[in-house]
N, C-alpha and C positions, 0 to 999 in steps of 0.2 A: 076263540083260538086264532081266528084268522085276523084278526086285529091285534092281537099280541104277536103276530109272524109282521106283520104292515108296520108296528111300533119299532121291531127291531131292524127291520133291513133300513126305515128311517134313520136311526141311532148311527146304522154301519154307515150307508153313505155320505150322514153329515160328519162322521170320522174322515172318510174317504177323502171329501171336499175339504178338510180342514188341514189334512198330510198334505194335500195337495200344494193347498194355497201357501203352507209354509215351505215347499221347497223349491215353489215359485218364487217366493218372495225371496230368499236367501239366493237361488240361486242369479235371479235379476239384481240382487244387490252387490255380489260377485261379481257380472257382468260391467256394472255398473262404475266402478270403481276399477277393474282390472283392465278392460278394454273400451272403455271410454274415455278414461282419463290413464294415460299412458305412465309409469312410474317413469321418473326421473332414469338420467345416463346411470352407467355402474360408476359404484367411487371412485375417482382416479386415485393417483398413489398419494398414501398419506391420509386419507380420509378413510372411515370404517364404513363396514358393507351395513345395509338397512339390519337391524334387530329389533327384536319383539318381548323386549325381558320384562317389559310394565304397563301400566295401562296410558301412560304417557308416551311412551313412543307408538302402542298403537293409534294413542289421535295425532302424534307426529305425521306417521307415517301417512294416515288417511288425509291430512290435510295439504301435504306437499307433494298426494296426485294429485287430491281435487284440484290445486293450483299449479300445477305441473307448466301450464302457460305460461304464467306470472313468472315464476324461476326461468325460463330461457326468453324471455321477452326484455331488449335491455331498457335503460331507464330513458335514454333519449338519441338519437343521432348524431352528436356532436363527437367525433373522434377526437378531439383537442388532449394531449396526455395530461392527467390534473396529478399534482404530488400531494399524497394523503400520507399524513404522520400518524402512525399509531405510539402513544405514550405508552414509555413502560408503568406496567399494571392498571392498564388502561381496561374495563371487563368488552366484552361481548356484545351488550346490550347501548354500552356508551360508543362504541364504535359505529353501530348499527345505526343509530338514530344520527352520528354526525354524518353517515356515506349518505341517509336518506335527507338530512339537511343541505348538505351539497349535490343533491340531484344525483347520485351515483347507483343507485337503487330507488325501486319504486315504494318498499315495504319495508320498514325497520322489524317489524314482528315477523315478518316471514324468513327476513333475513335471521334472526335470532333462530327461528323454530331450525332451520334449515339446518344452522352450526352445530346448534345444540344434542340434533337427533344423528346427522355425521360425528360426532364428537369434537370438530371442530373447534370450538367455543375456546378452549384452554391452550391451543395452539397457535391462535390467531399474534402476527410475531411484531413485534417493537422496531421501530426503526420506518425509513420511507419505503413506500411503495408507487408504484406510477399506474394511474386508474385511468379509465373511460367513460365515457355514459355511454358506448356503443357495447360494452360488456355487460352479459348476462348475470345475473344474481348468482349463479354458481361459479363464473367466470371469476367475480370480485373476492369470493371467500376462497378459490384456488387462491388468487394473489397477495392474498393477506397472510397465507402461511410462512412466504419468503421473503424478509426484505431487504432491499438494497442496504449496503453496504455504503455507508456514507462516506466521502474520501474529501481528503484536501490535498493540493500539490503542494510540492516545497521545491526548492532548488539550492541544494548548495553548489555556490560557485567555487570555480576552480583556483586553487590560492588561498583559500579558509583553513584558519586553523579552527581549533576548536572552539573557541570563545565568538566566534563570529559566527559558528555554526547554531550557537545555542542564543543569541542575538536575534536571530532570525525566526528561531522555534518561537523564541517569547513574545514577536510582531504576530506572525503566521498562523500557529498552531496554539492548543490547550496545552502541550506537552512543557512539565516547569524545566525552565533551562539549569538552574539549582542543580536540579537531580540529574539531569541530561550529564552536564560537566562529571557529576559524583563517579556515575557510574563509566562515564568514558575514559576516564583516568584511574579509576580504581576495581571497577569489576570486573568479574572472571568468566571469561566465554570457554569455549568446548570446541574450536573452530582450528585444525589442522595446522591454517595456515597461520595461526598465532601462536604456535607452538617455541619457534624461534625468536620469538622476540625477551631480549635483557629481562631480567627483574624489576621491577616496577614498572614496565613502556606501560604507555597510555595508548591509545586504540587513534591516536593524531597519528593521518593518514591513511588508516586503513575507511575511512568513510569517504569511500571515492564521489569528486565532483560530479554532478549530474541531477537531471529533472526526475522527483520519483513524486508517485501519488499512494500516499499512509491512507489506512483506516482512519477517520475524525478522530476517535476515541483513542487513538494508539499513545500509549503512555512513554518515555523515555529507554525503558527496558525494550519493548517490543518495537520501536526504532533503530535503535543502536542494531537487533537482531535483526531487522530490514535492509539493513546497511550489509552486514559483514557479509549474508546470505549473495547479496548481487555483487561482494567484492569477492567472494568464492566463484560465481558463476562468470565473470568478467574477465579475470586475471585469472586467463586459462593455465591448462597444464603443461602447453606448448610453452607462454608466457615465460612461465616459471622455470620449464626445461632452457630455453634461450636466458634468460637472465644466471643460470647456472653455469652456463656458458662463457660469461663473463667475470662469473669469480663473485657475482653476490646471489646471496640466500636472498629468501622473501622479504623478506626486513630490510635487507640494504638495497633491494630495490625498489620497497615503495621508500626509502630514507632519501636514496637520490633522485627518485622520479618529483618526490615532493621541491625538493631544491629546483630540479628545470622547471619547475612550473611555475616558483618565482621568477624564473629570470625570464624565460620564451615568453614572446605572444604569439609568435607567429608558427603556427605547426610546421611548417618546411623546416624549420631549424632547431626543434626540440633533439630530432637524432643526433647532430650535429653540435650543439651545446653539452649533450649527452655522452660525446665522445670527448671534448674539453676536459671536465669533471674527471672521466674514465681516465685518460691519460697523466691528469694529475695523481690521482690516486695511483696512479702506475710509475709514481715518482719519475715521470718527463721531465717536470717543471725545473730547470736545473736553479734559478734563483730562490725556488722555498717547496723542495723534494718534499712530497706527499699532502703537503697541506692543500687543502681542496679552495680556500680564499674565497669562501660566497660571502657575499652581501645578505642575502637573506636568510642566513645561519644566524648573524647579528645581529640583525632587528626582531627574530623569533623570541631567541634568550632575553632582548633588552625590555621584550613587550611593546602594551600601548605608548606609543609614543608620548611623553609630556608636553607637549608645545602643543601638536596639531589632533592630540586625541584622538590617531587613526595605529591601527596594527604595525602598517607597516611605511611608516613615514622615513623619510631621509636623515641622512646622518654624514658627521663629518669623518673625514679619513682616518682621520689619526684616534676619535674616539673606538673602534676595533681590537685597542689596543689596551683599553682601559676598565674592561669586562674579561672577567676572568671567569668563564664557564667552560665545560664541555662541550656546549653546544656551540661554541665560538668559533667556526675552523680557520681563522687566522693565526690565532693561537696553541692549536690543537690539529694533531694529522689526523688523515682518514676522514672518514664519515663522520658526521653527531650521532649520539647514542643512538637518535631515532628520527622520523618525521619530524618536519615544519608545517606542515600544512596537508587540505586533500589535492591530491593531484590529479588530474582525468585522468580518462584511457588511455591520449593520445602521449601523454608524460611517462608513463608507464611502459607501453609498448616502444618507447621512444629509448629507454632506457633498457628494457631487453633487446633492444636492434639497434644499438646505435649506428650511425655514421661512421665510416671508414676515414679518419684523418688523423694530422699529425697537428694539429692545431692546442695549442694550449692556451690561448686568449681569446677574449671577445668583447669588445665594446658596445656599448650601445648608440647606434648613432641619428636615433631622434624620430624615427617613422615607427618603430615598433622590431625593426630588426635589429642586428649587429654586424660590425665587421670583425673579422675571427683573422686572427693571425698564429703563426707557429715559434715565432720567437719574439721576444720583451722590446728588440727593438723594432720590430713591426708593428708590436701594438702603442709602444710610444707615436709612432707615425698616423696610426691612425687616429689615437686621441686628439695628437695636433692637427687632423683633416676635419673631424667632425666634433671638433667642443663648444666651437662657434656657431653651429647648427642651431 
């Protein structure tokens, strides 16, 4: 009997030691894993929180503490910014192995595991991004979420009509100048301030001069809408109220602002030329009441020039005479239906402000300004002062 009491408390104790040892061992491997190897930061925004749905994220999970080092450790000291293009449809796995070919990360597979168990993987976005070797592995797949936005500048200059506008697109940008023209002359915008414009106008002039930087990718539609957006924000309400002021709607004054910006170079005399034009229209002019007589009303209608293959090349006097349009104002009072060209700001605000004068001419007399006179025999006098210039 006493040997069957010695067999069992045997039996009990090697139970005892065997509970034991397993909750030693679960609990040191707890240990082991939780406070030795530190979990990873929490997800920042856009990344999911750690989850436990499979038996692959649990060895996710266990392998991105065990290496918990590795992921905040960057790939090398060189701060130099390197531009890494992610191709569209490019996966996860082919990303990862070119950041570790370009030294950008230490570990193509850690990097995978890393995206894969954040969800990241299907996120990671097309387009450039600007990297480091001083960025950590989690640093690199935050920045791959968002990428730059590729731009190219343009500049239409001031005095462009449309065809020179789309001239420039077709050197500069991917955008087909084709379609640019289509829809600048024929499409339908949703923009207030084109509400007054005649029946069929064209959108020539409301694409005001000046430096802008497009989306690469930005197709002819979503330029035209770049344009009208900064000719709404530009051509303020004050703008609008002072041009009201003077007896033109929005139309007639980007119609005559486009006219001074043929003629001015020099900003001190756009108000001033502004108020010429003004006063015509105000039938001053007692030798030809109302007709406004620009030069570059006639070379708009007449187009590319034939001789010197430029927009807006020279012309003899008496051909003015021999072009029978609208848009002719030798022939025609008032304004032309519409714009000739884009005119700046300075055109613009030049023609809601104009200059206070009684001036109805203006010569040009060879530096880039004019001499302005108020009656036909003054401006004969100056033609004979400065023709020989």
């Amino acid at each position: 009997m006493l040997s069957t009491q010695l067999r069992n408390t045997g039996r009990f104790t090697v139970f005892v030691i065997a509970v034991l040892a397993i909750i030693v061992l679960g609990g040191g491997t707890w240990f082991y894993f939780s406070v030795r190897y530190r979990p990873a930061e929490p997800a920042p925004a856009g990344r999911q929180a750690l989850s436990f749905e499979s038996p692959d994220d649990l060895y996710f999970s266990a392998m991105l503490r065990y290496r918990h080092e590795d992921l905040i450790t960057p790939a090398g000291d060189d701060d130099t910014p390197v531009l890494f293009v992610v191709e569209p449809g490019e996966t996860a796995s082919g990303i990862a192995y070119r950041l570790e070919d370009e030294g950008l990360i230490r570990d193509a597979k850690l990097f995978k595991i890393y995206v894969r168990f954040h969800d990241l993987d299907q996120n990671l976005e097309a387009g450039e991004h600007t990297l480091r070797q001083t960025m950590t592995m989690e640093d690199v797949a935050g920045e791959l979420l968002y990428a730059m936005q590729r731009e190219v500048q343009i500049t239409i200059l001031p005095g462009w009509r449309l065809e020179q506008i789309a001239e420039m697109l077709a050197e500069e940008t991917t955008i087909n100048p084709d379609e640019f023209l289509l829809i600048a002359k024929t499409g339908s915008f949703n923009y207030p301030f084109l509400a007054g414009r005649p029946a069929g106008a064209t959108l020539e002039g409301y694409l005001v001069a000046d430096t802008y930087r497009i989306p690469a990718t930005a197709d002819a539609q979503t330029l035209i809408n770049i344009l009208l957006e900064m000719f709404d924000t530009r051509v303020t309400a004050q703008m609008r109220r002072d041009a009201q002021g003077q007896g033109l709607s929005v139309h007639e004054l980007v119609t005559l602002a486009s006219i001074v910006e043929r003629e001015a170079l020099l900003d001190i005399e756009r108000p001033i030329i502004a108020s010429v034009y003004l006063n015509r229209l105000a039938e001053k002019l007692p030798e030809a009441t109302g007709y406004l007589q620009a030069d570059p009303t006639y070379q708009y209608v007449r187009g590319r020039d034939p001789v010197t293959g430029k927009w807006w090349g020279g012309f003899q006097v008496e051909d003015v005479l021999t072009l029978d349009d609208r848009y002719n104002t030798f022939l025609y009072k008032g304004l032309p239906p519409g714009p000739i060209c884009s005119p700046s700001l300075e055109s613009l605000k030049a023609v809601a402000n104009p200059a206070e004068s009684e001036y109805l001419y203006f010569y040009a007399i060879g530096d880039g300004g004019h001499a302005f006179a108020k009656t036909y025999q003054e401006h004969l006098q100056n033609q004979a002062r400065y023709s020989g210039q």
